[in-house]
Backbone atoms as SQL, in Angstrom:
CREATE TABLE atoms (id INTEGER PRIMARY KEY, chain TEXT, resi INTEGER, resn TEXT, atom TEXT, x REAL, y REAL, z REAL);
INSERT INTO atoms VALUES
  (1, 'A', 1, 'UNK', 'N', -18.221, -4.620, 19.470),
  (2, 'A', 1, 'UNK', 'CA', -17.132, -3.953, 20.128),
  (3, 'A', 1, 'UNK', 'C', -16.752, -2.725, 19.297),
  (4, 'A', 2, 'UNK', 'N', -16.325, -1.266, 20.125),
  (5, 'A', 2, 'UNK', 'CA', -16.287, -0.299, 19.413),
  (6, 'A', 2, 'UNK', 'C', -14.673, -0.683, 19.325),
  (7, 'A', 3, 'UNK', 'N', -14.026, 0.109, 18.083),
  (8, 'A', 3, 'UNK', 'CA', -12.836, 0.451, 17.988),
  (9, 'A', 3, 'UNK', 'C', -11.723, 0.886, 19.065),
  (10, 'A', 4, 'UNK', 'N', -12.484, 1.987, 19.737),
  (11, 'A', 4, 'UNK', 'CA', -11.744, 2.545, 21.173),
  (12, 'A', 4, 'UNK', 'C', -11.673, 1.451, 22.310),
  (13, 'A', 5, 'UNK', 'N', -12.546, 0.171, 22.019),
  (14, 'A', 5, 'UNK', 'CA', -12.214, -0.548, 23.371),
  (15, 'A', 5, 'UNK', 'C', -10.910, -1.689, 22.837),
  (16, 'A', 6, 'UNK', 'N', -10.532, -1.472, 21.678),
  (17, 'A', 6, 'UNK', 'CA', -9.487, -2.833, 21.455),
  (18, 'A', 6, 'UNK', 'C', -8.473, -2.488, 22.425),
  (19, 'A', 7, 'UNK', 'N', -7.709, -1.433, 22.258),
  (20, 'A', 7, 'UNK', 'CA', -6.629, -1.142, 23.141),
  (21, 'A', 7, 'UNK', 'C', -6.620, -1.815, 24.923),
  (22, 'A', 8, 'UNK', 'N', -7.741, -1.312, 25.339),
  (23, 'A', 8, 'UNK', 'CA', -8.139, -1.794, 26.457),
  (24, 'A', 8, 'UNK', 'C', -8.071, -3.595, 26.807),
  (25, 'A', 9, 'UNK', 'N', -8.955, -3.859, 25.735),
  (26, 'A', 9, 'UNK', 'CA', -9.225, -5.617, 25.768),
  (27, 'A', 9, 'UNK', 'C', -7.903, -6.496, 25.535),
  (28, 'A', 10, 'UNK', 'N', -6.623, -5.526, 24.773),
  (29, 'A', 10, 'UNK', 'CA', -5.412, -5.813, 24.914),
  (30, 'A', 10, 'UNK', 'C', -4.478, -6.590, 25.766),
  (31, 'A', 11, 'UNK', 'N', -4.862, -5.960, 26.787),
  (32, 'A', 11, 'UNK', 'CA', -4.351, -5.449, 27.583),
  (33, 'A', 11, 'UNK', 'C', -4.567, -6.417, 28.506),
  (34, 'A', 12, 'UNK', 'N', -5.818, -7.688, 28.464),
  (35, 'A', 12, 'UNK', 'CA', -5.918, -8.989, 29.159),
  (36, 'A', 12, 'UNK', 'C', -5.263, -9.914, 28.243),
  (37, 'A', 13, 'UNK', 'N', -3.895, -10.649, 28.866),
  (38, 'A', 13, 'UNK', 'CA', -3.967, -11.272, 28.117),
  (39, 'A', 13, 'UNK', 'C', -4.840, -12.844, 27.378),
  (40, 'A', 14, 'UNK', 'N', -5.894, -13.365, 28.349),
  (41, 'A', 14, 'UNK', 'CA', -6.587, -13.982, 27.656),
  (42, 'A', 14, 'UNK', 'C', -7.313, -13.642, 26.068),
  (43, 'A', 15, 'UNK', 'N', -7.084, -12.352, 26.794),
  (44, 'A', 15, 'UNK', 'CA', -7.884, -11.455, 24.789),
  (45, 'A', 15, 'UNK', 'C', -7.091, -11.214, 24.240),
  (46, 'A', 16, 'UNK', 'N', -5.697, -11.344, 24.125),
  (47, 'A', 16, 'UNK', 'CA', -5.070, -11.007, 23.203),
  (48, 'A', 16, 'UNK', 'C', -4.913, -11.908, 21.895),
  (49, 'A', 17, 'UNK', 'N', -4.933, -11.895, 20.404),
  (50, 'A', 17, 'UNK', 'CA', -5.106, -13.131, 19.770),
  (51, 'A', 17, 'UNK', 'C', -3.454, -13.107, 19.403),
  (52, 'A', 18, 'UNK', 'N', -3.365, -14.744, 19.107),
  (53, 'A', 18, 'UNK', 'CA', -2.135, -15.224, 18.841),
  (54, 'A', 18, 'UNK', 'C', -1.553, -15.129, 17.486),
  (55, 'A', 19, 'UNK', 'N', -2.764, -14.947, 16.383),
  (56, 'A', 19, 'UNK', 'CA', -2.542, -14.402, 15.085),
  (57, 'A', 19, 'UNK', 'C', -3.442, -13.257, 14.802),
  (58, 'A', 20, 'UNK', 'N', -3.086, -12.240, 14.246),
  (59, 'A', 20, 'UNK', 'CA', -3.427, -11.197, 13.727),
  (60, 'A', 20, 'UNK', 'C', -3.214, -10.892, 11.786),
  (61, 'A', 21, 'UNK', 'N', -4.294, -10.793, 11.276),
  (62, 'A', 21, 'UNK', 'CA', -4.178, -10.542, 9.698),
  (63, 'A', 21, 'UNK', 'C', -4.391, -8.856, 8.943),
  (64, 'A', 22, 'UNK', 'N', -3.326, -8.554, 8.954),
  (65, 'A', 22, 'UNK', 'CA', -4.054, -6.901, 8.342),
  (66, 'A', 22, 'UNK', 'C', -3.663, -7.019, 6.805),
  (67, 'A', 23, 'UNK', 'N', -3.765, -5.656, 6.372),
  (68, 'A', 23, 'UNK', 'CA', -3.724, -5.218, 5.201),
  (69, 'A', 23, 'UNK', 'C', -2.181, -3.869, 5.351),
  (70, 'A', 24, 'UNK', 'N', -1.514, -3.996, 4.137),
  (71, 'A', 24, 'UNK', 'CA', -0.502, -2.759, 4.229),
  (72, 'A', 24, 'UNK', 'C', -0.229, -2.423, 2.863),
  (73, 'A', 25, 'UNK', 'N', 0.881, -1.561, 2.744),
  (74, 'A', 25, 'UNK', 'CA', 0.844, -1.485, 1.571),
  (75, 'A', 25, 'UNK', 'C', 2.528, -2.137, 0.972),
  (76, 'A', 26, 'UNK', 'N', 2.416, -1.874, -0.168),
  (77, 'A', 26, 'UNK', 'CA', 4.057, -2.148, -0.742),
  (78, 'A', 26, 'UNK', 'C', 4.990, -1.543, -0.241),
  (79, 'A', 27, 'UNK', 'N', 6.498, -2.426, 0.708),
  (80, 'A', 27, 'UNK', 'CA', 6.916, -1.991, 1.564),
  (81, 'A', 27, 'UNK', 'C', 7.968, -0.644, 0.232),
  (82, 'A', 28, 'UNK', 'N', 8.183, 0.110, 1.350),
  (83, 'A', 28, 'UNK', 'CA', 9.186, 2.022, 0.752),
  (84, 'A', 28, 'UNK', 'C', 10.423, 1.371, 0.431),
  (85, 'A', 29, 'UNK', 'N', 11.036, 2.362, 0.022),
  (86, 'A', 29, 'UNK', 'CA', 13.053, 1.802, -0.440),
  (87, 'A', 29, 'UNK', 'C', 13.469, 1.228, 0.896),
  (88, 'A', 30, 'UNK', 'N', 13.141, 1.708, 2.615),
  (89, 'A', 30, 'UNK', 'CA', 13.649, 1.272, 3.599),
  (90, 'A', 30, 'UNK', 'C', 12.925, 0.538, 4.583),
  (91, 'A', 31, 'UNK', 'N', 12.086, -0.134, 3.511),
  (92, 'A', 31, 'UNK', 'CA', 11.205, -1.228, 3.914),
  (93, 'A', 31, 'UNK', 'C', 9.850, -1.262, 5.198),
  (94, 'A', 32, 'UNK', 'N', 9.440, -0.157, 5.063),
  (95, 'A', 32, 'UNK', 'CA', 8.762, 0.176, 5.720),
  (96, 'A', 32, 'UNK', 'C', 6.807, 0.154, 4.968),
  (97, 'A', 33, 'UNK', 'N', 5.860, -0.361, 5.495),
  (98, 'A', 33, 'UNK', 'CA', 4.733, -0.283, 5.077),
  (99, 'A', 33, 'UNK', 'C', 3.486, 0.474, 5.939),
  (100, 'A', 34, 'UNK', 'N', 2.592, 0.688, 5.076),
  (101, 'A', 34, 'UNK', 'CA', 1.712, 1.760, 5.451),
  (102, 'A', 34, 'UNK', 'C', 0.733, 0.723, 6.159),
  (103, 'A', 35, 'UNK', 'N', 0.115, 0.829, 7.256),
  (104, 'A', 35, 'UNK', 'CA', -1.067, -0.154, 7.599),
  (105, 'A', 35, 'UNK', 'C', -2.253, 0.451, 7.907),
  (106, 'A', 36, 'UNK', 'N', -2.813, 1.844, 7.363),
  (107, 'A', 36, 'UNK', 'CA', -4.044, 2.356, 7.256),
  (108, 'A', 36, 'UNK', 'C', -4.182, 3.343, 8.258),
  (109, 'A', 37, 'UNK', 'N', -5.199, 3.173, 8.935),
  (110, 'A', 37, 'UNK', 'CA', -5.711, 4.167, 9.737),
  (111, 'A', 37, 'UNK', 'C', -5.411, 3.950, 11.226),
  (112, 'A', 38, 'UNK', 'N', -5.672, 3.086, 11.455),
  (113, 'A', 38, 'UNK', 'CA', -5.883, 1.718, 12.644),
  (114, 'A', 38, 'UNK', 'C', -4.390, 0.738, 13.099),
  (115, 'A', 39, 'UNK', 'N', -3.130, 2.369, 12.729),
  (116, 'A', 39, 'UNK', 'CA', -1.742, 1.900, 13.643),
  (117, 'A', 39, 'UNK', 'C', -1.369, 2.014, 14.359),
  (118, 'A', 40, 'UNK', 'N', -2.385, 2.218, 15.608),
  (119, 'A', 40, 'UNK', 'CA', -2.068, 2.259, 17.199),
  (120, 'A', 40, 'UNK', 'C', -2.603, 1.273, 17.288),
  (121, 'A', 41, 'UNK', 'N', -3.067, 0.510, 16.830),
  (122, 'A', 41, 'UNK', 'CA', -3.710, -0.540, 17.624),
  (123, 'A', 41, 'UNK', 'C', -2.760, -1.792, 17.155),
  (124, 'A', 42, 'UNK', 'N', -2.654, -1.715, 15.371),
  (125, 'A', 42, 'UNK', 'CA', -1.473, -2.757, 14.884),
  (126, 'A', 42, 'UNK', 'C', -0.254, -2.940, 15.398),
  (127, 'A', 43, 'UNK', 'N', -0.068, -1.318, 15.462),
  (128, 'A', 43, 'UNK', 'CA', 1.328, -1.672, 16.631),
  (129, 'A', 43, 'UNK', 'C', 1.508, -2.374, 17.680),
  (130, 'A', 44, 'UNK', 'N', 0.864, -1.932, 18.208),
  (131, 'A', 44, 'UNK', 'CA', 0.769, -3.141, 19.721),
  (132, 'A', 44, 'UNK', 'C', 0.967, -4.670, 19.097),
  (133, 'A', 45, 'UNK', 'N', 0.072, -4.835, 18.680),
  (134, 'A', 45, 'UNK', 'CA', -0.341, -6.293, 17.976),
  (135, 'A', 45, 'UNK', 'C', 1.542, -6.721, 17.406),
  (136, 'A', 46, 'UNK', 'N', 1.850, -6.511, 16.358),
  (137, 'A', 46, 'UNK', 'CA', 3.093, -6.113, 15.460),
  (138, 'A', 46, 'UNK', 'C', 4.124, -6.085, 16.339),
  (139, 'A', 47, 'UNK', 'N', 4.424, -5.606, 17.810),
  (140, 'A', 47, 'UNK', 'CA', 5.662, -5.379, 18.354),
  (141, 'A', 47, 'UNK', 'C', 5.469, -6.714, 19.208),
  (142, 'A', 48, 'UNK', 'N', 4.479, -7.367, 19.795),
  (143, 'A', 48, 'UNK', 'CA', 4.593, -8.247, 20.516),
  (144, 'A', 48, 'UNK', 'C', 5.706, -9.440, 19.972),
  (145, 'A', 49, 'UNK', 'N', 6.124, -10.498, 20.012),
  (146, 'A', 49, 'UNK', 'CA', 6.701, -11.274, 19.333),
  (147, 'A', 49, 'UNK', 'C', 5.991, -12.538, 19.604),
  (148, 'A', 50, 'UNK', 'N', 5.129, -12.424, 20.918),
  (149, 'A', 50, 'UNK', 'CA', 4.458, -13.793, 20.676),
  (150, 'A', 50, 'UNK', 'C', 3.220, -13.770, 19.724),
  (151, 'A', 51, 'UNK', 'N', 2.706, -12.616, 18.814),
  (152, 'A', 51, 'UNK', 'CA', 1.867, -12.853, 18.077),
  (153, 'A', 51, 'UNK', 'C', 2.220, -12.870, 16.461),
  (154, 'A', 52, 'UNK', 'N', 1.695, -13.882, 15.880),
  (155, 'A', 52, 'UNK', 'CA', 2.103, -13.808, 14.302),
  (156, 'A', 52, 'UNK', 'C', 1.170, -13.021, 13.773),
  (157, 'A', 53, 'UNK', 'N', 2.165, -12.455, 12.349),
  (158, 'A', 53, 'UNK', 'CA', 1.698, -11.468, 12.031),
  (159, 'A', 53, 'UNK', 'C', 1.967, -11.881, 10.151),
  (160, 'A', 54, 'UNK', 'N', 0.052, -11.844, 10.026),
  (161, 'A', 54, 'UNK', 'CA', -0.105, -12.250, 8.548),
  (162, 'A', 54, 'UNK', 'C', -0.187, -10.533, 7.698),
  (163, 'A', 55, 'UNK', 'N', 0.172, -10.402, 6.556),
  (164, 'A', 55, 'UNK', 'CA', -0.005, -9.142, 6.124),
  (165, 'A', 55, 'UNK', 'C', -0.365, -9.452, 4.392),
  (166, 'A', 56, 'UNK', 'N', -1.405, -9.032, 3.787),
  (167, 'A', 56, 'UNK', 'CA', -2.043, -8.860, 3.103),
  (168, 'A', 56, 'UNK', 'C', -1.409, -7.703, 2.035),
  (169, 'A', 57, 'UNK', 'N', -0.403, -7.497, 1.291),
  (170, 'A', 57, 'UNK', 'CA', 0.351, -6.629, 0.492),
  (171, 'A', 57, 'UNK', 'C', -0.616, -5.958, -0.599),
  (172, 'A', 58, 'UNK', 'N', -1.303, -5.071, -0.438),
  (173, 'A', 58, 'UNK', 'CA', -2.520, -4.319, -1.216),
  (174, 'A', 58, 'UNK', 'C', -1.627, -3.249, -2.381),
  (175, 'A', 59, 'UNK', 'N', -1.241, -3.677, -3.396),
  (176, 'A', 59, 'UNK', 'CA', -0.686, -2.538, -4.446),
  (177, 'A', 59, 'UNK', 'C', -1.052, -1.390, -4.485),
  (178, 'A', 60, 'UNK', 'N', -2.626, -1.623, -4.729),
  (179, 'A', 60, 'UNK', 'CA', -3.285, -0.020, -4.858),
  (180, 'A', 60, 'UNK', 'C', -3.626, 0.567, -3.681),
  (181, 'A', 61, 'UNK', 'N', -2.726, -0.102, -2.430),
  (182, 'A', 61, 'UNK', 'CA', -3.323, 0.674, -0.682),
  (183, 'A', 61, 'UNK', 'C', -2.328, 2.149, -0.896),
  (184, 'A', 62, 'UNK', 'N', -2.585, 2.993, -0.568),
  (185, 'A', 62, 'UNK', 'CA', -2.250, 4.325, -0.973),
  (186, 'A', 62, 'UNK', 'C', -1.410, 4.767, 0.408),
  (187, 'A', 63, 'UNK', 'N', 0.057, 5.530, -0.129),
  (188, 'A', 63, 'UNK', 'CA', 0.306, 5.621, 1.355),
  (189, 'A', 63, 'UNK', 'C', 0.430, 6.840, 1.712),
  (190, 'A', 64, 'UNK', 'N', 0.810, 7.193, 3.039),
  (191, 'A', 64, 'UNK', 'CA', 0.547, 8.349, 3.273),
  (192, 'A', 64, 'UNK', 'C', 1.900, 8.948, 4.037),
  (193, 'A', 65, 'UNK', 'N', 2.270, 10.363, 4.820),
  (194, 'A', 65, 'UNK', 'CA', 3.604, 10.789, 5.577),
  (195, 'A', 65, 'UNK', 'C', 3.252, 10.078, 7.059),
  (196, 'A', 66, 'UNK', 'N', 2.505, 9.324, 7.517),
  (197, 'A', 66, 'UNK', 'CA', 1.531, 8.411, 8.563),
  (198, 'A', 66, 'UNK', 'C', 3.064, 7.845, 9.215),
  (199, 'A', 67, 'UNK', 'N', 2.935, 7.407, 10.368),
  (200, 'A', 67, 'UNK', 'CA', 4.456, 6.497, 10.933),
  (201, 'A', 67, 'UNK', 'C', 3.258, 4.960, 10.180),
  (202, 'A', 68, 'UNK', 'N', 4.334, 4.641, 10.455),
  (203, 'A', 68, 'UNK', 'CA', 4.214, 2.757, 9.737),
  (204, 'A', 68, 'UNK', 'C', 4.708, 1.927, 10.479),
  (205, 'A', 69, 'UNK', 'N', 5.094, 0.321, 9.873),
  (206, 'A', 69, 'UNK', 'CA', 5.540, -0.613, 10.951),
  (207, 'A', 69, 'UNK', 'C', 6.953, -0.960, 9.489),
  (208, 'A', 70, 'UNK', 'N', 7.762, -2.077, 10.225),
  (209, 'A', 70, 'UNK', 'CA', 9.231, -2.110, 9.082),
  (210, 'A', 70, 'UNK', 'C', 8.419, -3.414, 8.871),
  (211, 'A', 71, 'UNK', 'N', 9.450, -3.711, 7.803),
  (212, 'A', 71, 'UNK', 'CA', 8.699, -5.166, 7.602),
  (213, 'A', 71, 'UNK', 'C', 9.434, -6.343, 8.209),
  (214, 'A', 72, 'UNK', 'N', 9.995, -6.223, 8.772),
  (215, 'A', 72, 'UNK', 'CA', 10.825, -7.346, 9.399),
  (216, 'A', 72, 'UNK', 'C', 9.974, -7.918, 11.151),
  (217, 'A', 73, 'UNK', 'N', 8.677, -7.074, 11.490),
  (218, 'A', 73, 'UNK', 'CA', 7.983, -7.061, 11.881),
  (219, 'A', 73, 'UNK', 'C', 6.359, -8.309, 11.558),
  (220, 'A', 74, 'UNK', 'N', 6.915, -8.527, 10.538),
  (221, 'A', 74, 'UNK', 'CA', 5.914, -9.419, 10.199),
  (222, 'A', 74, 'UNK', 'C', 6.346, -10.715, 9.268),
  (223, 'A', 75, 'UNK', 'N', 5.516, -11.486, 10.042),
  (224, 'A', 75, 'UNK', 'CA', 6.129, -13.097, 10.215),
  (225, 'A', 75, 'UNK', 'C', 5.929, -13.662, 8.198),
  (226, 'A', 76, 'UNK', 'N', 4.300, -13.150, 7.785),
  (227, 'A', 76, 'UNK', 'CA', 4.329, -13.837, 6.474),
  (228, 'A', 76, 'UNK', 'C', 3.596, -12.575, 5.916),
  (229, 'A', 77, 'UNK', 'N', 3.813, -12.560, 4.513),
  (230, 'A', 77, 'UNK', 'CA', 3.451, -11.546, 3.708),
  (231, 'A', 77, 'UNK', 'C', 2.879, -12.069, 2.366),
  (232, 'A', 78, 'UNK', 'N', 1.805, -11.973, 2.166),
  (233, 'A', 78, 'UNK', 'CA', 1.403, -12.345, 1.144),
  (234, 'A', 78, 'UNK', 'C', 1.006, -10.588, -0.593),
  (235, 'A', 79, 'UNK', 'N', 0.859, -11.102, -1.274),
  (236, 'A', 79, 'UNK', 'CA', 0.447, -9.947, -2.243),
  (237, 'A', 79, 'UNK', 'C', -0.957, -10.106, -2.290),
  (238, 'A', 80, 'UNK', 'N', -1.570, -9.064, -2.568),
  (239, 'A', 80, 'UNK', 'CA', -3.153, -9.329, -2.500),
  (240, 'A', 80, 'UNK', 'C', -2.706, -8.667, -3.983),
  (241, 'A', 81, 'UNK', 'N', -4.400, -9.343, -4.817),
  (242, 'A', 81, 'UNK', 'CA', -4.479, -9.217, -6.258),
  (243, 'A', 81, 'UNK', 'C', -5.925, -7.977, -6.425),
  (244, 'A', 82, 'UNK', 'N', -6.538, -7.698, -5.288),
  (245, 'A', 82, 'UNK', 'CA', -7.648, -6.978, -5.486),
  (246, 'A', 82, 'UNK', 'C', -7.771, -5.996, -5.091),
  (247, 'A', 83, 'UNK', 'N', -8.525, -4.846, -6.734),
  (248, 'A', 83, 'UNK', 'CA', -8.545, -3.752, -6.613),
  (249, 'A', 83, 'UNK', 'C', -9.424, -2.973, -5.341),
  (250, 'A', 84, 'UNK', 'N', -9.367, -2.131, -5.263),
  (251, 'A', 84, 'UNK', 'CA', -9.921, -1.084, -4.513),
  (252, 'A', 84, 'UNK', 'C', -12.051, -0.868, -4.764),
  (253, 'A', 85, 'UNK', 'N', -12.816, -1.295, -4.167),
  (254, 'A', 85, 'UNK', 'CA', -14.026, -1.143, -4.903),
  (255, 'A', 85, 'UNK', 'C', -14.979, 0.030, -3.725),
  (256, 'A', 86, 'UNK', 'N', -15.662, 0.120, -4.566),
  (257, 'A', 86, 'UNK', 'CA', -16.802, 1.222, -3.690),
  (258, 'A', 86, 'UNK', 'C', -17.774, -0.231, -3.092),
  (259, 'A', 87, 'UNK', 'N', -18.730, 0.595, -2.006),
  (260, 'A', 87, 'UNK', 'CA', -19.646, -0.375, -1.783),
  (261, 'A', 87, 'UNK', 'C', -20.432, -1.122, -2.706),
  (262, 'A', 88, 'UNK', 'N', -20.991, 0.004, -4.087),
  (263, 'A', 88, 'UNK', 'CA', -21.473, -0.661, -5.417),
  (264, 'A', 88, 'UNK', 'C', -21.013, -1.348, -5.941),
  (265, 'A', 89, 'UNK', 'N', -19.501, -2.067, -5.656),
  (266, 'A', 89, 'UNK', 'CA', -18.767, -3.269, -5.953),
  (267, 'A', 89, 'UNK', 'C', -18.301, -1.962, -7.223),
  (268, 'A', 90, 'UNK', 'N', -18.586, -1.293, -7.480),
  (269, 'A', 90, 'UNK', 'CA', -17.299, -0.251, -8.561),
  (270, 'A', 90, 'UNK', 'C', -16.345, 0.023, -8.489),
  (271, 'A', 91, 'UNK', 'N', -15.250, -0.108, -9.197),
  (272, 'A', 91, 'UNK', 'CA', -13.762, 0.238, -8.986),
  (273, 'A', 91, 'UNK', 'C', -13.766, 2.026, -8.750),
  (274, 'A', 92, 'UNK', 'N', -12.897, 1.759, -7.997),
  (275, 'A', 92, 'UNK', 'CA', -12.773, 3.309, -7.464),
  (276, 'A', 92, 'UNK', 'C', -11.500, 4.177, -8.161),
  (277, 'A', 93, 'UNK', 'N', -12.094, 5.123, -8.474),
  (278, 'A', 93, 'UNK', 'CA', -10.306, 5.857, -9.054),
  (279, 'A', 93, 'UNK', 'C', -9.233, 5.857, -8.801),
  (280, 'A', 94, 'UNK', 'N', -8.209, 5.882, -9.622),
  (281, 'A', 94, 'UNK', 'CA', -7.053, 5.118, -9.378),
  (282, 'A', 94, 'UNK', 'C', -6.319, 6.630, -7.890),
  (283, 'A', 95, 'UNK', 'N', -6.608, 7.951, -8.715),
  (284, 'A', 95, 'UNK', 'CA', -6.501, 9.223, -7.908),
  (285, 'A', 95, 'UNK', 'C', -7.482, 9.585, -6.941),
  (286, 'A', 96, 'UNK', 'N', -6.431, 10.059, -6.066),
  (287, 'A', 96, 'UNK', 'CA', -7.358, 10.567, -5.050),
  (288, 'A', 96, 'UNK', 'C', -7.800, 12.612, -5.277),
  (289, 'A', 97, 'UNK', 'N', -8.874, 12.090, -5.180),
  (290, 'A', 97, 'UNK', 'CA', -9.490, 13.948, -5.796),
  (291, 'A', 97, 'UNK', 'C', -9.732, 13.647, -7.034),
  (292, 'A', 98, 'UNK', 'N', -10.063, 12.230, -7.530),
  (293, 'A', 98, 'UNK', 'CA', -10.250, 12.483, -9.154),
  (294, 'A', 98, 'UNK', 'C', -11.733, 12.101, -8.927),
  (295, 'A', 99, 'UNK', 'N', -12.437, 12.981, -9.907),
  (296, 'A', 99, 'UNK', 'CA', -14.308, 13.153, -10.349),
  (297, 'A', 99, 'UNK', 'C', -14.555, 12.515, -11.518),
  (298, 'A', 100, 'UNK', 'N', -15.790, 12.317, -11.151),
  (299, 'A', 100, 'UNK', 'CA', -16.269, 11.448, -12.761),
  (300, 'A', 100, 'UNK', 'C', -17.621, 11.785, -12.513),
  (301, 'A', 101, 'UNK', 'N', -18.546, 11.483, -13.015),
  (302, 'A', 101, 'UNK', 'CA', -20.355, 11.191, -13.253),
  (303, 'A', 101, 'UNK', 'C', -20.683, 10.408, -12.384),
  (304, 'A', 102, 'UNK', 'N', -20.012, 10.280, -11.868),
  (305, 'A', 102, 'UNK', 'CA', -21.211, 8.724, -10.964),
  (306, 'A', 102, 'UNK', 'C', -21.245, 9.731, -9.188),
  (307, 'A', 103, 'UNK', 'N', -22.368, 9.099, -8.617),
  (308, 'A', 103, 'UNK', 'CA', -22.462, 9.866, -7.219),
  (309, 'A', 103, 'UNK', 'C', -21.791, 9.034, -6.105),
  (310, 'A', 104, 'UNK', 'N', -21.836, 10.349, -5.290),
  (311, 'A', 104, 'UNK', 'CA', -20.742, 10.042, -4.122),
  (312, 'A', 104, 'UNK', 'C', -21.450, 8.534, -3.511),
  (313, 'A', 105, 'UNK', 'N', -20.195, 8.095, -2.916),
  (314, 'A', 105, 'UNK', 'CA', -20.604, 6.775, -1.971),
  (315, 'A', 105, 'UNK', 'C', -19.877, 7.228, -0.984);
């Protein structure tokens, strides 16, 4: 399934799932968290109330001026303990735009 058809498949509710698990980041001073790239689709998911909503608290998830979801939006929140890795399983720089010796992935 491509990305562009979730919205759609939504939209039955036999396809809709009853739990949903993402990733966000550490909620802002007004409690608000970043959930990546892929927040038109969380939203939906996130505003429903019949679906629970697990969230994965990523320290090093980086945030951005992006709209977000609040956190009162989500049912359980856990902290995730793991860093950021490249596909080579290498930790990735802590900065974004920061260079080193090793080649692009």
């Amino acid at each position: 399934m491509h990305l562009s058809q979730i919205p759609h498949r939504l939209q039955k509710p036999s396809e809709k799932p009853q739990v949903v698990v993402i990733r966000v980041s550490q909620p802002d001073k007004n409690g608000y968290v970043y959930t990546g790239l892929s927040l038109d689709i969380i939203a939906e998911l996130v505003a429903d109330p019949k679906v629970k909503v697990i969230a994965e608290m990523n320290p090093n998830m980086r945030r951005s001026a992006a709209p977000s979801c609040h956190q009162s939006h989500i049912d359980y929140m856990v902290k995730g303990i793991a860093r950021s890795r490249d596909p080579r399983g290498q930790e990735r720089p802590d900065r974004v735009g920061h260079r080193d010796n090793t080649p692009s992935w």
